[in-house]
C-alpha positions in Angstrom: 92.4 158.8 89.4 96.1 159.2 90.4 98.1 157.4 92.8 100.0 160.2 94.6 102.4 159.6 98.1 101.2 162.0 100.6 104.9 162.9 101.8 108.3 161.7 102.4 107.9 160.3 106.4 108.2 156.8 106.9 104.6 155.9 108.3 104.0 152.4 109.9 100.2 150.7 111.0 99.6 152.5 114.1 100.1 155.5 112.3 97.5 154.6 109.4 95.1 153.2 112.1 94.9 157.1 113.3 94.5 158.5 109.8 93.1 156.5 107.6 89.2 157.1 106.7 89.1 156.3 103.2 89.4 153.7 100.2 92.8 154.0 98.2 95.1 154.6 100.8 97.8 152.3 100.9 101.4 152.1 102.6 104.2 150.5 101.2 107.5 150.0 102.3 106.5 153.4 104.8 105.5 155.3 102.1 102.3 156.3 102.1 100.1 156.0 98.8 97.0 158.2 98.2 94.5 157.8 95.6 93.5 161.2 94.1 89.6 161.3 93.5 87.9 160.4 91.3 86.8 157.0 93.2 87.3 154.0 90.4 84.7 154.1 87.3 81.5 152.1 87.1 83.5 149.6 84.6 86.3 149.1 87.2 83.4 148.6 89.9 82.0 146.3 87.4 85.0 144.1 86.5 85.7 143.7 90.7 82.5 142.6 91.6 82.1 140.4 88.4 85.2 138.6 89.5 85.0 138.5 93.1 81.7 136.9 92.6 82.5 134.4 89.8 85.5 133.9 92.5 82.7 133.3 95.2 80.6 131.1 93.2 83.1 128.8 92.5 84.4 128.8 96.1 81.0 127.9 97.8 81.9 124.4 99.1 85.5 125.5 100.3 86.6 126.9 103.4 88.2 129.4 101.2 87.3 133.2 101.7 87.0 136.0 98.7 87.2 139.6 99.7 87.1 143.0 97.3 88.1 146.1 98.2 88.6 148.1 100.6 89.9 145.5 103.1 93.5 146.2 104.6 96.0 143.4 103.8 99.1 144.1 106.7 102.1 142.3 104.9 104.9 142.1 107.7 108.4 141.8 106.8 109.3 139.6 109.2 107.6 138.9 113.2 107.4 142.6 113.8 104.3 143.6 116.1 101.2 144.7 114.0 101.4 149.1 114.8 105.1 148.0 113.3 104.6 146.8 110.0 105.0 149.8 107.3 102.9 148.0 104.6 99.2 147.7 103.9 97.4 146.9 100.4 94.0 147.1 99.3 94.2 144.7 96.4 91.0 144.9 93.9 89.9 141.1 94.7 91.8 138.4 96.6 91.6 134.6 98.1 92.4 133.7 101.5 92.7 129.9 102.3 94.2 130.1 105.8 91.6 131.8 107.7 93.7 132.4 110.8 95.3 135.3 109.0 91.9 137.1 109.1 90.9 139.5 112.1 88.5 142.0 112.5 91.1 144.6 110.8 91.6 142.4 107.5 93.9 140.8 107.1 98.0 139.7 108.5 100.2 138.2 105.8 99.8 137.2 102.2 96.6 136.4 100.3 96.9 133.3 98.3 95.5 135.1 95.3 95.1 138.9 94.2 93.5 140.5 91.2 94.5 144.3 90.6 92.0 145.7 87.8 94.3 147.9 86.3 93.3 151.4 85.2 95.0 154.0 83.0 95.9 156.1 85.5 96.7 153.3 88.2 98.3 150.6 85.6 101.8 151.8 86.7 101.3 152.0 90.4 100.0 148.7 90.3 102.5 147.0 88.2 105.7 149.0 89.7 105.3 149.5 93.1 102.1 146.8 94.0 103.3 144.1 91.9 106.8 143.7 93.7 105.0 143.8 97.1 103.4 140.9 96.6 105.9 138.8 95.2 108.1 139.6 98.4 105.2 138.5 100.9 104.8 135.3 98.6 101.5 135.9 97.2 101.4 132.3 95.2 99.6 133.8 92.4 98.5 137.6 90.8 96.5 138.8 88.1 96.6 142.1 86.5 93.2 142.6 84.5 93.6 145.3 81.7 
């Protein structure tokens, strides 16, 4: 499974809300991010929902949420209107702890915590072009599983 960009146009939400049917897509910084099939392997699969419920367990008496993928993650630059903003993630697991920034699209602004179960064929994507991403929208904390 390859991360590929689909072209060179500068795409923003409203344009992904039209075309986007599937799990893997992403856009970052406009560009938009397809994941060619395969869809992830059963030990991938495995490791996200091993952590994400480990993560849940230990969250039970918090108002804290855990979410896995797919679930779009809008990370504005700045106040721009939501069919503005030119970058949404699908990170593998993540934590929420202020539940305002949730909606019934995702979510608007930066998880508190994000796990990206690296792959072979993802690693770079993730770790390159991801990994920066969330350091700008001040994600406090990320893992990268290998």
């Amino acid at each position: 499974m390859a991360i590929l960009k689909r072209d060179s146009h500068h795409y923003t939400y409203a344009d992904y809300l039209r075309w986007s049917e599937s799990y893997g897509e992403e856009l970052i910084d406009g560009t938009l991010y397809v994941r060619e099939p395969p869809a992830p392997s059963p030990s991938h699969q495995g490791i996200v929902l091993g952590l994400g419920r480990q993560i849940d367990t230990a969250l039970k008496d918090k108002l804290w949420r855990v979410y896995v993928a797919p679930f779009d993650v809008r990370l504005p630059k700045s106040a721009e209107q939501d069919d503005q903003v030119d970058t949404v993630v699908q990170p593998d697991v993540l934590i929420v702890c202020d539940l305002q920034k949730i909606d019934a699209r995702g979510m608007r602004g930066a998880p508190d915590w994000v796990a990206e179960v690296l792959s072979p064929r993802t690693a770079r994507h993730d770790q390159l072009v991801k990994l920066p991403v969330y350091e700008r929208a001040g994600v406090r904390e990320v893992w990268l599983v290998h």
